[in-house]
PDBQT receptor file of N, H, CA, C and O in Angstrom, charges set to zero:
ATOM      1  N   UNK A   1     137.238  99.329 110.162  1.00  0.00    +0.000 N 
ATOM      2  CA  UNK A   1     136.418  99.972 109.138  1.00  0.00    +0.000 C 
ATOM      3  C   UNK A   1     137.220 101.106 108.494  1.00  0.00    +0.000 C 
ATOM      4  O   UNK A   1     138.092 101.764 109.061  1.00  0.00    +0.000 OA
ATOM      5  N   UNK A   2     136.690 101.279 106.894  1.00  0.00    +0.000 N 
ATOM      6  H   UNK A   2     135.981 100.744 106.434  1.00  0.00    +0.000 HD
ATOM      7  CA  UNK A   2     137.522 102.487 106.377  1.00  0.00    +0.000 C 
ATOM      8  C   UNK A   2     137.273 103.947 106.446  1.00  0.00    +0.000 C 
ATOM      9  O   UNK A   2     136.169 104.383 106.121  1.00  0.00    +0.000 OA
ATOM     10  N   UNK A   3     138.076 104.610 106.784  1.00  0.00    +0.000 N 
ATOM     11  H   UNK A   3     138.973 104.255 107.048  1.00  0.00    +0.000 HD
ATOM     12  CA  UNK A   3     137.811 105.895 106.695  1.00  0.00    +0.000 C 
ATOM     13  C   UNK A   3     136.774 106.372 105.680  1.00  0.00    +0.000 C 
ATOM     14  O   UNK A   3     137.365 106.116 104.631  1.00  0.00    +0.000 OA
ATOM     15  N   UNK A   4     135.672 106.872 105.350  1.00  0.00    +0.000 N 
ATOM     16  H   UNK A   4     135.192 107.080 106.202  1.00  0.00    +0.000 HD
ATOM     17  CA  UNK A   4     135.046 107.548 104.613  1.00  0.00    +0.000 C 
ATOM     18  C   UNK A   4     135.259 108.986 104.066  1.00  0.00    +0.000 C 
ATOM     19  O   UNK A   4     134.951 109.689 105.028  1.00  0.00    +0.000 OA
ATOM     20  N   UNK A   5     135.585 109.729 103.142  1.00  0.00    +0.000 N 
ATOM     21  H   UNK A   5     135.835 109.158 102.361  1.00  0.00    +0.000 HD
ATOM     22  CA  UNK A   5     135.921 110.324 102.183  1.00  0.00    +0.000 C 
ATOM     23  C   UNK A   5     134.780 111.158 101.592  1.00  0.00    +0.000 C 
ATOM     24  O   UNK A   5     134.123 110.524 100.765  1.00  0.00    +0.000 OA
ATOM     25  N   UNK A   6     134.336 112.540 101.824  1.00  0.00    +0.000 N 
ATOM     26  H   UNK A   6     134.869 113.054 102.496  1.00  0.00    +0.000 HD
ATOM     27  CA  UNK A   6     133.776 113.173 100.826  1.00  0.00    +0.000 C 
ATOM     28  C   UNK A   6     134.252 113.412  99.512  1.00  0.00    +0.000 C 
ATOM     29  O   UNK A   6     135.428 113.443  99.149  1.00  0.00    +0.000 OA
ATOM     30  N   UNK A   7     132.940 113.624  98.641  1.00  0.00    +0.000 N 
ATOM     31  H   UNK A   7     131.985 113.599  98.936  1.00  0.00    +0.000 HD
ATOM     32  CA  UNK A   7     133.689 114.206  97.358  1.00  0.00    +0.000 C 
ATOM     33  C   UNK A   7     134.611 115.137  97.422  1.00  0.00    +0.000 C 
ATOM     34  O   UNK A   7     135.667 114.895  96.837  1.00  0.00    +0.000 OA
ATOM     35  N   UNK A   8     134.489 116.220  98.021  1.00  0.00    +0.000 N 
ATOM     36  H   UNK A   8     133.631 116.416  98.496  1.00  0.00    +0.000 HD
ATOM     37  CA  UNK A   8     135.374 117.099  98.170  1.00  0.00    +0.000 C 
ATOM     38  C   UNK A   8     136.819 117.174  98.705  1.00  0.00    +0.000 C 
ATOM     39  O   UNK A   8     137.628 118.055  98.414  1.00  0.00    +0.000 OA
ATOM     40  N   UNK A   9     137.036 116.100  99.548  1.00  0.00    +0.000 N 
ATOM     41  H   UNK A   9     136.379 115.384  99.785  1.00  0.00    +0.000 HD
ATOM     42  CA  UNK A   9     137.776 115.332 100.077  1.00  0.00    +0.000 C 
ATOM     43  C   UNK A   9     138.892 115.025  99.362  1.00  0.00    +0.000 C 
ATOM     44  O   UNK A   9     140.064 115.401  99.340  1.00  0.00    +0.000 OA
ATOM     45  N   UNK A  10     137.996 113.994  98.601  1.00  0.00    +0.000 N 
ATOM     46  H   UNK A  10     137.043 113.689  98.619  1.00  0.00    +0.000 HD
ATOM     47  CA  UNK A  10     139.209 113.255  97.374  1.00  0.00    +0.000 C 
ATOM     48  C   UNK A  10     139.262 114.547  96.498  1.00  0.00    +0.000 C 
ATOM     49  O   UNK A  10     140.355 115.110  96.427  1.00  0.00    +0.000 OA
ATOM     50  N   UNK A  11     138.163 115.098  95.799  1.00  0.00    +0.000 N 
ATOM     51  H   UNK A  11     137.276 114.641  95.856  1.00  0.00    +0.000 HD
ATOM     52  CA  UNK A  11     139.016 116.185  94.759  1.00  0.00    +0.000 C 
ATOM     53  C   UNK A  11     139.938 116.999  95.047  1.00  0.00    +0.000 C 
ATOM     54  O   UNK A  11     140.492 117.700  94.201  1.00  0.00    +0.000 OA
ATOM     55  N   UNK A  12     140.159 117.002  96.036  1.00  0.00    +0.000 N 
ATOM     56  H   UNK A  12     139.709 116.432  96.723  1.00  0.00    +0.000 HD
ATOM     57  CA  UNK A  12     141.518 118.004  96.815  1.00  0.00    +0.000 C 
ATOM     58  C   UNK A  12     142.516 117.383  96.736  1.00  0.00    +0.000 C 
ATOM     59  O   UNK A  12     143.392 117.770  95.963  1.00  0.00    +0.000 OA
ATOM     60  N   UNK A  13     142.672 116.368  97.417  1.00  0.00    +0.000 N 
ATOM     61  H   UNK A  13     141.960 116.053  98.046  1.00  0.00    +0.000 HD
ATOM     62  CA  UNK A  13     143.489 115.069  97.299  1.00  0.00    +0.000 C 
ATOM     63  C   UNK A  13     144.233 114.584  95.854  1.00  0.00    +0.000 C 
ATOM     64  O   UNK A  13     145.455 114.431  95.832  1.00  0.00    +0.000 OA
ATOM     65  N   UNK A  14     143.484 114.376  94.771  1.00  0.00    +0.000 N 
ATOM     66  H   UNK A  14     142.492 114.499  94.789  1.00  0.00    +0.000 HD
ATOM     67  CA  UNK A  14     143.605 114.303  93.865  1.00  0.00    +0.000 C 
ATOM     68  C   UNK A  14     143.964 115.900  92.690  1.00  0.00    +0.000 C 
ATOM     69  O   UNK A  14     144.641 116.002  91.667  1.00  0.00    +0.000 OA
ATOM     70  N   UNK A  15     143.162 116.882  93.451  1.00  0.00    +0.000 N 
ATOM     71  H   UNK A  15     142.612 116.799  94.282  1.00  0.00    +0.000 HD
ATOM     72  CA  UNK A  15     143.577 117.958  92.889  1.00  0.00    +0.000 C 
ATOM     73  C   UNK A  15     143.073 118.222  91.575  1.00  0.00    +0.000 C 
ATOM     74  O   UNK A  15     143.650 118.806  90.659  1.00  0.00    +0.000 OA
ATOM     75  N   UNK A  16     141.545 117.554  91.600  1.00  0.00    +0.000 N 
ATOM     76  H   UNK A  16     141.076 117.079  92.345  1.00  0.00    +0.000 HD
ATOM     77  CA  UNK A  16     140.610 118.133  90.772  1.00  0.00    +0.000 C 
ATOM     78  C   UNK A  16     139.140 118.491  90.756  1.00  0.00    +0.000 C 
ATOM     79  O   UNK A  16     138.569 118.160  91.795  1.00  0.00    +0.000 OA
ATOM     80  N   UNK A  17     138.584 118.922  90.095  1.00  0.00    +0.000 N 
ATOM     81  H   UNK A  17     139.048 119.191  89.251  1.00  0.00    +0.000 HD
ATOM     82  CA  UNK A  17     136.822 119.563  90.920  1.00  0.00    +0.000 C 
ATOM     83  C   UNK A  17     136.552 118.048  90.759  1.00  0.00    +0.000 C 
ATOM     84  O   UNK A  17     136.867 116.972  90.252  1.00  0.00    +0.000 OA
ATOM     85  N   UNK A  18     135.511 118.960  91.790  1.00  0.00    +0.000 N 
ATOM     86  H   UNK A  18     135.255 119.834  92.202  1.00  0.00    +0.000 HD
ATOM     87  CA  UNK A  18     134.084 117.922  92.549  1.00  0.00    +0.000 C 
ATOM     88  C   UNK A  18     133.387 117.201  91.229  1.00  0.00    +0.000 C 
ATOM     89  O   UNK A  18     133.121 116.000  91.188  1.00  0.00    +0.000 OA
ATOM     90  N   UNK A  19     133.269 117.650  90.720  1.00  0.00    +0.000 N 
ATOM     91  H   UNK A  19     133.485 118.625  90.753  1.00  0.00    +0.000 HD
ATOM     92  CA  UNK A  19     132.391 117.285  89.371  1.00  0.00    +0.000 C 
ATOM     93  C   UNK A  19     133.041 116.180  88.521  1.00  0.00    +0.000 C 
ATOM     94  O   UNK A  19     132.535 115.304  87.820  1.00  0.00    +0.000 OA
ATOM     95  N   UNK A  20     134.427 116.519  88.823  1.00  0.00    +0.000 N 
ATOM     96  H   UNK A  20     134.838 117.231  89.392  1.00  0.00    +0.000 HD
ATOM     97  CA  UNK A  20     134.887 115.635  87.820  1.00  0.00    +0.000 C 
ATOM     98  C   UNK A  20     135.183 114.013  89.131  1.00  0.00    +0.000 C 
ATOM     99  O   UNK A  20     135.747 113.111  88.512  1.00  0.00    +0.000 OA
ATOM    100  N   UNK A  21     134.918 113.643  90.556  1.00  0.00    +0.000 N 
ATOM    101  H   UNK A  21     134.460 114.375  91.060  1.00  0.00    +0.000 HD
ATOM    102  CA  UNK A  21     134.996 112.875  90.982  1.00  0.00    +0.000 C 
ATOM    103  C   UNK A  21     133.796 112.209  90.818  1.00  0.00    +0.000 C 
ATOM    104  O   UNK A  21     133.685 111.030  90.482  1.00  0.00    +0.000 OA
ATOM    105  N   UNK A  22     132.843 113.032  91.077  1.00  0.00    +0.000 N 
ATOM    106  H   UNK A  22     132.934 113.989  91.350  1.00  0.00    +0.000 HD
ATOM    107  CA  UNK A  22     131.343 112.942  90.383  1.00  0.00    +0.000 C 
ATOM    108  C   UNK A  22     131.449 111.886  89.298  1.00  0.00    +0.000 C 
ATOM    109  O   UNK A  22     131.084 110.737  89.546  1.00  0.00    +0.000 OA
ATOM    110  N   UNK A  23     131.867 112.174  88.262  1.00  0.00    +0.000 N 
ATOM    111  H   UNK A  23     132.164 113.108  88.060  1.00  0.00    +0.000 HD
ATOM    112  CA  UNK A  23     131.695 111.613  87.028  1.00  0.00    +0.000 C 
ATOM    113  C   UNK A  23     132.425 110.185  87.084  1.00  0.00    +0.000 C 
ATOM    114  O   UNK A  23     131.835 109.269  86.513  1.00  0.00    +0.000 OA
ATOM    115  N   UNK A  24     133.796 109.863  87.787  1.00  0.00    +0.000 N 
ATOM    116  H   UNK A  24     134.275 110.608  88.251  1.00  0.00    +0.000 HD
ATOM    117  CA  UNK A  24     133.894 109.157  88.173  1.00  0.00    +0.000 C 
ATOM    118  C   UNK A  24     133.487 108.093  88.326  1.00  0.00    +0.000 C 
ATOM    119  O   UNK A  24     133.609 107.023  87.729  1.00  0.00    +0.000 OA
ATOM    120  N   UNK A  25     132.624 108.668  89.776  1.00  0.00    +0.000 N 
ATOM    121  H   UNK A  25     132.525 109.537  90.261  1.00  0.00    +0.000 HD
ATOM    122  CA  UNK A  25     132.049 107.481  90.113  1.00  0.00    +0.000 C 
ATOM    123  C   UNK A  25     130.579 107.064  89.512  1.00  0.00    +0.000 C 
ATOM    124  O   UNK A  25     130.005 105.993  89.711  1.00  0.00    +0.000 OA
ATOM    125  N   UNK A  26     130.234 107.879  88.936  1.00  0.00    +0.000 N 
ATOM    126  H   UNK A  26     130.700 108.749  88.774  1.00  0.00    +0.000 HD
ATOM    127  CA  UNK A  26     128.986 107.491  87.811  1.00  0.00    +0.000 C 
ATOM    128  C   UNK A  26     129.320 106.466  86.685  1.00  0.00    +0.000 C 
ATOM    129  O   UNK A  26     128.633 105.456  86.528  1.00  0.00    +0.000 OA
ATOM    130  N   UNK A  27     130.474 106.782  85.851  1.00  0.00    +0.000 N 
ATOM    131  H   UNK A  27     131.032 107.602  85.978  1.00  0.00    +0.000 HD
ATOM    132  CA  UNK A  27     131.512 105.880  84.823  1.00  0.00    +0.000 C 
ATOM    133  C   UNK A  27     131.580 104.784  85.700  1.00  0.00    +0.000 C 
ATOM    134  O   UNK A  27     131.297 103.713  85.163  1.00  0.00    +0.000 OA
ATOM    135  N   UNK A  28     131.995 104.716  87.396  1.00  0.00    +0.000 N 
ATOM    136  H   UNK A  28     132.224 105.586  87.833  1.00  0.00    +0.000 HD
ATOM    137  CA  UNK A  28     132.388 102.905  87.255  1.00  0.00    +0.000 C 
ATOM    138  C   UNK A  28     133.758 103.116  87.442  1.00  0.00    +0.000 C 
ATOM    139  O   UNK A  28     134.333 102.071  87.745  1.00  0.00    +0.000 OA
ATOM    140  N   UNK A  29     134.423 104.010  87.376  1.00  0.00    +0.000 N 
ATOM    141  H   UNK A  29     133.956 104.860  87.130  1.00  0.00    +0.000 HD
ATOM    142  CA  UNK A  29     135.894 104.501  87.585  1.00  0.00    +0.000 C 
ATOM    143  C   UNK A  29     136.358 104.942  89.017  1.00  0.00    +0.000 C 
ATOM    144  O   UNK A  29     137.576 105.079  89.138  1.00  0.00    +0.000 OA
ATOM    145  N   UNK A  30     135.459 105.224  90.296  1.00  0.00    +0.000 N 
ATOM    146  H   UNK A  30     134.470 105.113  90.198  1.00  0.00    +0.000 HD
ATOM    147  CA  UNK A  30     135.675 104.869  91.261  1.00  0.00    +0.000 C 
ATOM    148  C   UNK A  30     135.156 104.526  92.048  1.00  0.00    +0.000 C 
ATOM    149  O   UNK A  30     134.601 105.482  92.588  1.00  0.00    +0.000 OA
ATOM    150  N   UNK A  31     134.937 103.568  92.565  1.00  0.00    +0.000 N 
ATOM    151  H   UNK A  31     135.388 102.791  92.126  1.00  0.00    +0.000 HD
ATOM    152  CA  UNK A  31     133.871 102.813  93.620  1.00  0.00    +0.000 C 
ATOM    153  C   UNK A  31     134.259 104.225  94.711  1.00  0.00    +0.000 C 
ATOM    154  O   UNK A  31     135.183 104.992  94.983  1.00  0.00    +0.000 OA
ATOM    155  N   UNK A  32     132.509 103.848  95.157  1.00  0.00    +0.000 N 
ATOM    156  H   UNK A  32     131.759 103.225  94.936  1.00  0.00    +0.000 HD
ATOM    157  CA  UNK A  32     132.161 104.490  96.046  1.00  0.00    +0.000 C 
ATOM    158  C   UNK A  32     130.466 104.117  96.342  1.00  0.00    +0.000 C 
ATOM    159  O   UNK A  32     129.512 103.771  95.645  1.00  0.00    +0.000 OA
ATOM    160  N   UNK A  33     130.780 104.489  98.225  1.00  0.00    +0.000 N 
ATOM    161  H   UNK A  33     131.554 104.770  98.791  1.00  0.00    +0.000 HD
ATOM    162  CA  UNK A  33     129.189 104.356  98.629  1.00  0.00    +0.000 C 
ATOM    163  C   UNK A  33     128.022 105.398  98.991  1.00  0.00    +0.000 C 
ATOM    164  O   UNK A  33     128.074 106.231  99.897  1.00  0.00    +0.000 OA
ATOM    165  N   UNK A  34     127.104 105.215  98.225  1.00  0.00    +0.000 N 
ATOM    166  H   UNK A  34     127.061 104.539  97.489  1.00  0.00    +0.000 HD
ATOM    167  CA  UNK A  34     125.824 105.600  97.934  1.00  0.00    +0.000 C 
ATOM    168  C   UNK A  34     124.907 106.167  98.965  1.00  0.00    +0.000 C 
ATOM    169  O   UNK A  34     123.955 105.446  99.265  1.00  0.00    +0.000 OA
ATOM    170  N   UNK A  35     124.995 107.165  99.485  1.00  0.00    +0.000 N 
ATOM    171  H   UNK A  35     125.768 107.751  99.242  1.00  0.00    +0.000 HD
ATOM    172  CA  UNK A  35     124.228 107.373 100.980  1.00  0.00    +0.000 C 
ATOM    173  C   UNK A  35     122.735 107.934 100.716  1.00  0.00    +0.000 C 
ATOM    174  O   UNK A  35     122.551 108.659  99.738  1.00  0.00    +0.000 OA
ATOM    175  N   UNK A  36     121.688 107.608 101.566  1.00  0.00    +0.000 N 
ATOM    176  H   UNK A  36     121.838 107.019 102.360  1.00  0.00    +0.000 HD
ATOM    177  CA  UNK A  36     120.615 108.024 101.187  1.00  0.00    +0.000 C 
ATOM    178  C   UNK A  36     120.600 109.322 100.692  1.00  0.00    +0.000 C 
ATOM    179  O   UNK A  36     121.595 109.881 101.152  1.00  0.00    +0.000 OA
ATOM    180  N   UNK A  37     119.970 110.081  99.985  1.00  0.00    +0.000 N 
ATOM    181  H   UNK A  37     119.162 109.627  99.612  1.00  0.00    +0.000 HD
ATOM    182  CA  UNK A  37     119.819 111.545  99.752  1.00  0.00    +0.000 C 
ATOM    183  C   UNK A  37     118.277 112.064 100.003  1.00  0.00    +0.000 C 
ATOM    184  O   UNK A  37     117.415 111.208 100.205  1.00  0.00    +0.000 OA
ATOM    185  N   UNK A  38     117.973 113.261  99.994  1.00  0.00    +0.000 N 
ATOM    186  H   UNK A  38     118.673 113.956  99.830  1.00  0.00    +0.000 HD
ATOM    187  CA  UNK A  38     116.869 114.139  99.859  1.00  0.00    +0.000 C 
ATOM    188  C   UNK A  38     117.289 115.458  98.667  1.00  0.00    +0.000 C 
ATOM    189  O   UNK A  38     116.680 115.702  97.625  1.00  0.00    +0.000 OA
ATOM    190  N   UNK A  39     118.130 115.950  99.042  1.00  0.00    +0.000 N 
ATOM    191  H   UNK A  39     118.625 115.752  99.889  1.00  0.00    +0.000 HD
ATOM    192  CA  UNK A  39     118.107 116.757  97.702  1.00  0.00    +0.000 C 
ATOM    193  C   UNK A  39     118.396 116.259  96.681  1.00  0.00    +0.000 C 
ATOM    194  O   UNK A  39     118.262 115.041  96.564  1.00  0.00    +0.000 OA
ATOM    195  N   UNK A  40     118.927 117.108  95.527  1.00  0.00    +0.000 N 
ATOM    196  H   UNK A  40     119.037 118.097  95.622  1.00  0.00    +0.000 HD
ATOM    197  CA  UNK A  40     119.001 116.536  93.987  1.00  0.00    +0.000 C 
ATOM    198  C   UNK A  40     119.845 115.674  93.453  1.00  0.00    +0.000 C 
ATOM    199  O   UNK A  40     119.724 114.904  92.500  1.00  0.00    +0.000 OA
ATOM    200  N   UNK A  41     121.155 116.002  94.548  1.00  0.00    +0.000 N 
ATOM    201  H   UNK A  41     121.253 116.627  95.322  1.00  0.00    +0.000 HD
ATOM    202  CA  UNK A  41     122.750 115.618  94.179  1.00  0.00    +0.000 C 
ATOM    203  C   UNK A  41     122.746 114.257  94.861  1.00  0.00    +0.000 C 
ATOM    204  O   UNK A  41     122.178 113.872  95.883  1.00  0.00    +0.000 OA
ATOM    205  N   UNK A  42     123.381 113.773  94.175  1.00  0.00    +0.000 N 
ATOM    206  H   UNK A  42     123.842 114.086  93.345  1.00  0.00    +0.000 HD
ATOM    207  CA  UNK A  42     123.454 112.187  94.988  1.00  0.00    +0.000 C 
ATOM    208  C   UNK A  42     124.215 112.160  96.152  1.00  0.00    +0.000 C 
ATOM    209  O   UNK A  42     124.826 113.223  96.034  1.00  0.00    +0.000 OA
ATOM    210  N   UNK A  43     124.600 111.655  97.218  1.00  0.00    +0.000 N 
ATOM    211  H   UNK A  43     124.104 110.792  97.314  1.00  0.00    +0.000 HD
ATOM    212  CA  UNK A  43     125.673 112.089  97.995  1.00  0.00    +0.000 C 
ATOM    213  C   UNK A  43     126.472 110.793  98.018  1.00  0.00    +0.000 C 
ATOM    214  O   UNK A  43     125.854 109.734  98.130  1.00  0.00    +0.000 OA
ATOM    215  N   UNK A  44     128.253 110.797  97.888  1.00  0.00    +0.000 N 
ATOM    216  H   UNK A  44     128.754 111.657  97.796  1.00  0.00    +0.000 HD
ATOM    217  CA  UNK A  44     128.589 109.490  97.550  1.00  0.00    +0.000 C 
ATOM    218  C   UNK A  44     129.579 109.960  98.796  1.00  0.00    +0.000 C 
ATOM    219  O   UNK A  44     129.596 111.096  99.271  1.00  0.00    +0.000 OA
ATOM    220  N   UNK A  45     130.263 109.033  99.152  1.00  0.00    +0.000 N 
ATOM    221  H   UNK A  45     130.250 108.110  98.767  1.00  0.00    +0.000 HD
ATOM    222  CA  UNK A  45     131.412 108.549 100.136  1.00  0.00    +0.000 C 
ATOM    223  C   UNK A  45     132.600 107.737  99.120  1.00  0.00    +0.000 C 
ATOM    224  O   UNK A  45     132.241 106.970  98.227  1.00  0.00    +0.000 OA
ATOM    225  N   UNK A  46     133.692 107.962  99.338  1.00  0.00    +0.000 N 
ATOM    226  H   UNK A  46     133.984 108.586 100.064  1.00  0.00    +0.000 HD
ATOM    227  CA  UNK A  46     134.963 107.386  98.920  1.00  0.00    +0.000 C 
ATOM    228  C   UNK A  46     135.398 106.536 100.306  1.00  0.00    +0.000 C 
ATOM    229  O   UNK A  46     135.149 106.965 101.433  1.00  0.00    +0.000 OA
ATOM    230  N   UNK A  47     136.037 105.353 100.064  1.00  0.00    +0.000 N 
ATOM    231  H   UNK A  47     136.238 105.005  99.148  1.00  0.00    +0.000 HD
ATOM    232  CA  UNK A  47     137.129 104.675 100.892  1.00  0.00    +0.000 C 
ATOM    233  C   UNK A  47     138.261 105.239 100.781  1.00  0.00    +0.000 C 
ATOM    234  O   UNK A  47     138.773 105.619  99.728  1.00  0.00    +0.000 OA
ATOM    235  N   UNK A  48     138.803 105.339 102.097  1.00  0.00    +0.000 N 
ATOM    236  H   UNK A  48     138.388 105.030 102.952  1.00  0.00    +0.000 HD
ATOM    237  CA  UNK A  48     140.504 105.713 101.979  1.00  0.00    +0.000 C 
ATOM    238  C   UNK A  48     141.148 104.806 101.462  1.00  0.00    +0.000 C 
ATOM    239  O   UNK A  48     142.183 105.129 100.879  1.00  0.00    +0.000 OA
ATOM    240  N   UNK A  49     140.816 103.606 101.496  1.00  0.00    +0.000 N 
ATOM    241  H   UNK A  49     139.976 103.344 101.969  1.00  0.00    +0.000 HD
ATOM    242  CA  UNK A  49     141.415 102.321 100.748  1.00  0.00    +0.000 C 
ATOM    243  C   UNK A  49     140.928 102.469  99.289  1.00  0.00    +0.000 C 
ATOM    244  O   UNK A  49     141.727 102.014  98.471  1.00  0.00    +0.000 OA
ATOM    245  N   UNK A  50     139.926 102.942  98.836  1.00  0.00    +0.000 N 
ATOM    246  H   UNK A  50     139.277 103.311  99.500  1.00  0.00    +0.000 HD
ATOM    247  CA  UNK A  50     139.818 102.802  97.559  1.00  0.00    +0.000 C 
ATOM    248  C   UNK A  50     140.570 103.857  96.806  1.00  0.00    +0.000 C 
ATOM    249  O   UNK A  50     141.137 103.619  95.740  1.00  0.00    +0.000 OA
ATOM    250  N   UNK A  51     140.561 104.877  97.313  1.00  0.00    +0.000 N 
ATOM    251  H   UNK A  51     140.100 105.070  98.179  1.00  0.00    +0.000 HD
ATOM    252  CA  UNK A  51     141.253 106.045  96.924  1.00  0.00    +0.000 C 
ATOM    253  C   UNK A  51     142.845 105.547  96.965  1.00  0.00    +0.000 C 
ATOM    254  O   UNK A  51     143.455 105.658  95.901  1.00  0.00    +0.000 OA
ATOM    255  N   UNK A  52     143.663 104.931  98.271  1.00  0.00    +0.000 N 
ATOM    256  H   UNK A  52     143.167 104.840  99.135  1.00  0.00    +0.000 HD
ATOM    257  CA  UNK A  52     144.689 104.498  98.378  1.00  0.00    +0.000 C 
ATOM    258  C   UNK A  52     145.363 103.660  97.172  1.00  0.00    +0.000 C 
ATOM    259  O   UNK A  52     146.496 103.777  96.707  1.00  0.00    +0.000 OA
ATOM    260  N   UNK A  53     144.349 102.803  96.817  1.00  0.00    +0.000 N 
ATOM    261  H   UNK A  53     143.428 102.708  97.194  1.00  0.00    +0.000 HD
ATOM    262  CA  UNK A  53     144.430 101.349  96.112  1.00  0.00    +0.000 C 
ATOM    263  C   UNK A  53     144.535 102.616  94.722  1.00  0.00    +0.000 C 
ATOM    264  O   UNK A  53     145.630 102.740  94.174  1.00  0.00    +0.000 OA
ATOM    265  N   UNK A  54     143.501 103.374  94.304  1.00  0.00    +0.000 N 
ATOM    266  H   UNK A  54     142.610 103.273  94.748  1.00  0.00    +0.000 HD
ATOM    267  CA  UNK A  54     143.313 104.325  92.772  1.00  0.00    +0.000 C 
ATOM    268  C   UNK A  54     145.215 105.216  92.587  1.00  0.00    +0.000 C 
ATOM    269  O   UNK A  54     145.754 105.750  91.618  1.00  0.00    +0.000 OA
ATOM    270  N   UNK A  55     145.622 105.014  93.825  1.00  0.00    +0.000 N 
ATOM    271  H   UNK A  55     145.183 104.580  94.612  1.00  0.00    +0.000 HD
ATOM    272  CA  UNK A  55     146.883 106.296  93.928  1.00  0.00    +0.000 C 
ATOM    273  C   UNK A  55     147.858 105.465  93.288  1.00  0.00    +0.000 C 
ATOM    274  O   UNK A  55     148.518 105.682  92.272  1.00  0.00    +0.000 OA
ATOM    275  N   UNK A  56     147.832 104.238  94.238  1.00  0.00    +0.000 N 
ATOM    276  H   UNK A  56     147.296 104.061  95.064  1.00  0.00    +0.000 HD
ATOM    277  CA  UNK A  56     148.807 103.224  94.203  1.00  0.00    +0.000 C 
ATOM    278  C   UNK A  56     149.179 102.756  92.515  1.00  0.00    +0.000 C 
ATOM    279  O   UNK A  56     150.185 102.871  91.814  1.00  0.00    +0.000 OA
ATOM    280  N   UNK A  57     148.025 102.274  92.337  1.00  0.00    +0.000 N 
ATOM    281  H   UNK A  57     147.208 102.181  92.906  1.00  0.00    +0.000 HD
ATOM    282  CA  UNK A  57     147.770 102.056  90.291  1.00  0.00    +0.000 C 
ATOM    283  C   UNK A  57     148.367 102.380  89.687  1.00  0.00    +0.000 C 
ATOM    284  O   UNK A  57     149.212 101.739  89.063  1.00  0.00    +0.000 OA
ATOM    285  N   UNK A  58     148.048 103.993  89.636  1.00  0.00    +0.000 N 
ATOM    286  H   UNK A  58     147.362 104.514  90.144  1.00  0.00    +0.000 HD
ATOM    287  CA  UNK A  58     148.522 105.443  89.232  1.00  0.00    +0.000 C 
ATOM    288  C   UNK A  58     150.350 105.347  89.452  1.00  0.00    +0.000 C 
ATOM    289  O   UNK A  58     151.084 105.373  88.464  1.00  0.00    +0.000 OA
ATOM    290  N   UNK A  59     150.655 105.286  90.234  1.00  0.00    +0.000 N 
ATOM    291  H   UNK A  59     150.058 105.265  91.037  1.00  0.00    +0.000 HD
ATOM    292  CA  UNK A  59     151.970 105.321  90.915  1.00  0.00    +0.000 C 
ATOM    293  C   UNK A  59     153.072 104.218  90.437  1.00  0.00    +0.000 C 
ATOM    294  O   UNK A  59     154.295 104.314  90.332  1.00  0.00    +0.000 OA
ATOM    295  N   UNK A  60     152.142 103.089  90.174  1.00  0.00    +0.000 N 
ATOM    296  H   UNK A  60     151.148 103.011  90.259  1.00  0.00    +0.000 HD
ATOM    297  CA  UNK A  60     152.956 102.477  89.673  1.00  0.00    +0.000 C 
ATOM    298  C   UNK A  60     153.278 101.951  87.709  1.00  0.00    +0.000 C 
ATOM    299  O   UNK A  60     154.228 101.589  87.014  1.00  0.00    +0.000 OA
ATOM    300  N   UNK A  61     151.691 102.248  87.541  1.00  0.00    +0.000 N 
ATOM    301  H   UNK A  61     150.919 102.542  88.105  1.00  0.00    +0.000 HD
ATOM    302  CA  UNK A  61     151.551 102.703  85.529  1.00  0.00    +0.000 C 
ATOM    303  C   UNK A  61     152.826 103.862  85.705  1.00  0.00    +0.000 C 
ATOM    304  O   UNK A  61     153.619 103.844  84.763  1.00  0.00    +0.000 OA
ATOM    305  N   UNK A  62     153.052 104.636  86.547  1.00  0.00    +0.000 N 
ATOM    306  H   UNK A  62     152.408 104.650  87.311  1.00  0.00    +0.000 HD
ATOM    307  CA  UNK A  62     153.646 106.264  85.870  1.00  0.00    +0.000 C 
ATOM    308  C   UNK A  62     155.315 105.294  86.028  1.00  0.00    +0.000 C 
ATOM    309  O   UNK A  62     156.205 105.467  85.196  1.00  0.00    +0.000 OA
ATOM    310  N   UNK A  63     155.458 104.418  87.094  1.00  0.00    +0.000 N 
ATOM    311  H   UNK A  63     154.734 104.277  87.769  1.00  0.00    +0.000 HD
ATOM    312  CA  UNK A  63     156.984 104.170  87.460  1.00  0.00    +0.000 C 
ATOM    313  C   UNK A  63     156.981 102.973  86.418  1.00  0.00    +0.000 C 
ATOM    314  O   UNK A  63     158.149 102.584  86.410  1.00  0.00    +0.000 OA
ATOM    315  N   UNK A  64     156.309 102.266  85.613  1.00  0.00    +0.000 N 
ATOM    316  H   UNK A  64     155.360 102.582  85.620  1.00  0.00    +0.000 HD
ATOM    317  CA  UNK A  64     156.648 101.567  84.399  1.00  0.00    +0.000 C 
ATOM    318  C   UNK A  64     156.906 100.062  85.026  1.00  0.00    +0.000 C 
ATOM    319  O   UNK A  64     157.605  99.225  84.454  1.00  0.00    +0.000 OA
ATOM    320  N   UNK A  65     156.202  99.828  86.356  1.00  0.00    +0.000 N 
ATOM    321  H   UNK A  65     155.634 100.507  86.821  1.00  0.00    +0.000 HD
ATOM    322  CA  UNK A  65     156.104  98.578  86.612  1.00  0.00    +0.000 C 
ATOM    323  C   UNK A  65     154.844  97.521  86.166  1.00  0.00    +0.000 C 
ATOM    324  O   UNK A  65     154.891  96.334  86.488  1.00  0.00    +0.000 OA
TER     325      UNK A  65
């Protein structure tokens, strides 16, 4: 099973606010899973594989393969 990932997690990782991973995954731009909530904020989970797989992309668009 994959590691699970807070928002906060990946925005560190990635090295940008919470809000903007947020948006993210609202757009469809990064999968992620949906955990029940009670307060207002949705609460989402990232895969280390999905995040891995989003780096990898990235890594290789920038190296022109």
């Amino acid at each position: 099973m994959s590691e699970l990932l807070t928002v906060s997690e990946v925005a560190d990782i990635l090295r940008v606010d919470d809000t903007t991973v947020r948006r993210w995954v609202k757009q469809g731009a990064l999968e992620a899973v949906i955990l029940p909530h009670v307060n207002e904020r949705q609460a989402y989970r990232i895969k280390r594989e999905t995040l891995d797989r989003v780096l990898g992309d990235a890594a290789n668009q920038l190296g022109g393969e």
